[in-house]
LUMNU-639995 format. One record per residue (C-alpha): residue in three letters; x, y, z. Coordinates in steps of 0.02 Angstrom, whole numbers, plus 50000, padded with zeros to 5 digits. Example, Ala and Ser with C-alpha at 12.3 -4.5 7.8 and 13.67 -1.06 7.14 Angstrom:
BEGIN
ALA506154977550390;SER506844994750357;
This chain:
BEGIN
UNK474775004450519;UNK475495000950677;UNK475504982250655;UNK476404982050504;UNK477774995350571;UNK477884982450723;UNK478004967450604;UNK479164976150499;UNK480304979250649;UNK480294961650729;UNK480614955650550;UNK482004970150501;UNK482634966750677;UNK482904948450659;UNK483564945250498;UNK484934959150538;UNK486124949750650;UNK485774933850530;UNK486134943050398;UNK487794951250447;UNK488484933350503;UNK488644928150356;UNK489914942050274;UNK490804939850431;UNK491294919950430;UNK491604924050230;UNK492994937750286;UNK493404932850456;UNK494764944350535;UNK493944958850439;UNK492384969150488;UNK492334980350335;UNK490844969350253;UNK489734973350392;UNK490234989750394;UNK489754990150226;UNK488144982650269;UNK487874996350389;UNK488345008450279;UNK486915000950160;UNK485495002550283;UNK485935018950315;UNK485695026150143;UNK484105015450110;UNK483435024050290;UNK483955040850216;UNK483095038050065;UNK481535032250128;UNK481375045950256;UNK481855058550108;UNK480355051549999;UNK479165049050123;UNK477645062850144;UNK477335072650295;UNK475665068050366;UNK475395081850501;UNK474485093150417;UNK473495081450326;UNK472945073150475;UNK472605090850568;UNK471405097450429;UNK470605080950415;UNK471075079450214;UNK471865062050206;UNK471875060050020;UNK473255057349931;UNK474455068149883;UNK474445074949714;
């Protein structure tokens, strides 16, 4: 688990910059596309936080099934 959220982030954290360079030598005197951008992996943070599970009190009781 902690690998992958590690790899994720190195990955996620990256790509970003790379990413956002490109909008911004397409438009060049504005910064509205990365804005934009921004904007875009906000809501996609939002929504995975939303529809992830909470673990605590699976992990306290020692009942990691799944949820049903």
């Amino acid at each position: 688990m902690s690998l992958g959220y590690n790899l994720a982030s190195i990955f996620a954290g990256a790509l970003s910059p790379l990413i956002a360079n490109s909008p911004m030598a397409a438009y060049k005197p504005e910064t509205w596309p990365i804005s934009v951008y921004m904007i875009v992996l906000a809501v996609i943070t939002v929504v995975s936080v939303y529809l992830a599970s909470e673990t605590r009190q699976r992990i306290a009781t020692g009942k990691l099934a799944a949820p049903a």
